[in-house]
N, C-alpha and C positions, 0 to 999 in steps of 0.2 A: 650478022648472019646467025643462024641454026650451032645450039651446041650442043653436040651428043655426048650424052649421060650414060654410062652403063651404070644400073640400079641394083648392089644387092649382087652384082655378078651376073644374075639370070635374067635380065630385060635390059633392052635399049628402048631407052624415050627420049623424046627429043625436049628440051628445053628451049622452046621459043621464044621469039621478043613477044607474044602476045601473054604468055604466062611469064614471064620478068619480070614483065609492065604489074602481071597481078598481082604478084609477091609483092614487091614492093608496094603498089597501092594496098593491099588489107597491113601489113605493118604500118605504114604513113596515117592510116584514114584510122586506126586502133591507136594508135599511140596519141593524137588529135583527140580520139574522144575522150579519153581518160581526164587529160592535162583539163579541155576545154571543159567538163561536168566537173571537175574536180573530183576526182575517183578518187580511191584510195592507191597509192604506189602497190600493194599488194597484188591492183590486179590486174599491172603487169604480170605477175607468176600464175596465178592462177585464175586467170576470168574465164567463163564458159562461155565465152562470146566471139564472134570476128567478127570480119567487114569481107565479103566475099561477092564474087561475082559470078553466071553462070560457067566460065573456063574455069575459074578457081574451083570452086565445087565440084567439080567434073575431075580434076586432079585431087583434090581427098576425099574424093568418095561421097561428100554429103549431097543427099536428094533435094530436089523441090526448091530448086534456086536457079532463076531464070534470064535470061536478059544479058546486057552486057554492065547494066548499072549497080553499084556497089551498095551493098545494104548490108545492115546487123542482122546477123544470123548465130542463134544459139548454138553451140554441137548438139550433135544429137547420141553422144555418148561420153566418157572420158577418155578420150584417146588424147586429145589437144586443150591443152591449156594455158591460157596468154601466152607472151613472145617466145618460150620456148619450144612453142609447136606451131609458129609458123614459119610454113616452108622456106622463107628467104633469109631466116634465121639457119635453118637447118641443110641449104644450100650451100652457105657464106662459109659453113663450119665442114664441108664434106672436100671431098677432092674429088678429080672428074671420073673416076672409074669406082671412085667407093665410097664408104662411110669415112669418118674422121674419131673417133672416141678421143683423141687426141683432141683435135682440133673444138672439138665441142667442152669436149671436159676445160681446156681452156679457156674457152670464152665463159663457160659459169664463173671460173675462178676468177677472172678477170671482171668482168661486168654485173655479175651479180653477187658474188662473195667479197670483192675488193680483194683479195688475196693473189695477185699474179703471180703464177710460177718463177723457176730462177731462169736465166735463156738454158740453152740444151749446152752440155758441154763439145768442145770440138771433139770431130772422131767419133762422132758419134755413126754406129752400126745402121744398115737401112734398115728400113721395113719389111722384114722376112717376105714376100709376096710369095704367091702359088706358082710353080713352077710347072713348063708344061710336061703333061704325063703322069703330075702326081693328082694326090684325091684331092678337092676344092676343098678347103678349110675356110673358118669362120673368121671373119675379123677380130672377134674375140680371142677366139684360139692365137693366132698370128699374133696380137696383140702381147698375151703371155705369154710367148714364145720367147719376144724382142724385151720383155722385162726381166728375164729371166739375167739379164746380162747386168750385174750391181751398178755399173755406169747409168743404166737407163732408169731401173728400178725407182729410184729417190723422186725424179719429176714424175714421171708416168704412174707411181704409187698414188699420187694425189689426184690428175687429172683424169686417167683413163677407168679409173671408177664411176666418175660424175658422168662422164662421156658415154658410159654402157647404158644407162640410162634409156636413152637416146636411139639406141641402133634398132627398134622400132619402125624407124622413120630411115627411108631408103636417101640415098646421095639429096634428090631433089623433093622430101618431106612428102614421099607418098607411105604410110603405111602398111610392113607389112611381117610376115610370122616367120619367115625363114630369112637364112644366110645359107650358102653357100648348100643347098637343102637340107640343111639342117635347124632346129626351132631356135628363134631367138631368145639368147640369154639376156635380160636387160637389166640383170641385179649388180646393185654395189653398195657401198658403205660409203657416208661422208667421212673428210676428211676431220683427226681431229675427233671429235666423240663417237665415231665407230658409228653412228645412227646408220641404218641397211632399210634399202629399198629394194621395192619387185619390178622395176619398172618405171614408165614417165607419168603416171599417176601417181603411184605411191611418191615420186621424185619431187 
């Protein structure tokens, strides 16, 4: 069946089995071309490329792609670049009502840094959510709210910097400029030599 996505707080989309099916076919059909041309591993992170179809495109925004048949399609800006701007990537890492900076920062440390975090200690505190009647705050915000607490601090120091990166990219990797209406902050620093980015470009 149909699974409803609240994006970002302010829209419901639905995630369908016909956009699933896409996510996963441009990760499958991209990761295939790499291995099969012999690419370089690099460009996994940064290729300015996908494999897209006309539903696919239609959910990130890029024009002039037609059909239901999967082809290479350049971006036509730097918003996305290899696996870590596609949607089933950015899906896999969100939960069903939000973003994840947790869940993303994660997975970089995990799959692309080798560095996995330590698990979470027990007792650990929830995720401060918005409660109703108060003002919508950002996932960001929330986010340093719940690190504020030295328990959390130590894991979330590491992950939830790489993870801001990211918060661009709504639940189901649609692009977009606000949270909670407010402008996304997407800056952080690697872990480790302090290196600071603006963003999933600079990222």
């Amino acid at each position: 069946g149909d699974i409803l996505i609240r994006a970002g707080w302010s829209s419901v989309r639905w995630l369908d089995a016909s956009l699933r099916t896409a996510l996963r076919t441009e990760t499958e059909r991209f990761v295939e071309h790499i291995v099969r041309n012999d690419r370089s591993v690099v460009d996994m992170l940064n290729a300015d490329y996908t494999f897209l179809n006309e539903r696919l495109a239609r959910h990130y925004g890029i024009p002039n792609v037609g059909g239901a048949e999967f082809r290479k399609v350049t971006y036509p800006d730097d918003r996305r670049r290899g696996l870590l701007g596609h949607g089933s990537i950015l899906t896999l890492t969100s939960h069903a009502i939000r973003t994840s900076p947790v869940f993303r920062g994660k997975w970089v440390l995990e799959n692309v840094l080798a560095t996995p975090p330590p698990p979470p200690p027990a007792n650990v505190p929830p995720f401060p959510e918005t409660k109703g009647g108060e003002q919508p705050r950002t996932v960001r915000e929330r986010m340093e709210q719940h690190r504020k607490n030295p328990v959390c601090a130590a894991c979330h120091g590491q992950m939830d910097p790489l993870g801001f990166a990211f918060e661009n990219f709504d639940g189901v990797g649609q692009w977009r400029t606000t949270d909670a209406n407010a402008p996304i902050d997407a800056s952080g620093t690697f872990p480790g030599g302090g290196v600071k980015f603006t963003g999933p470009v600079d990222f």
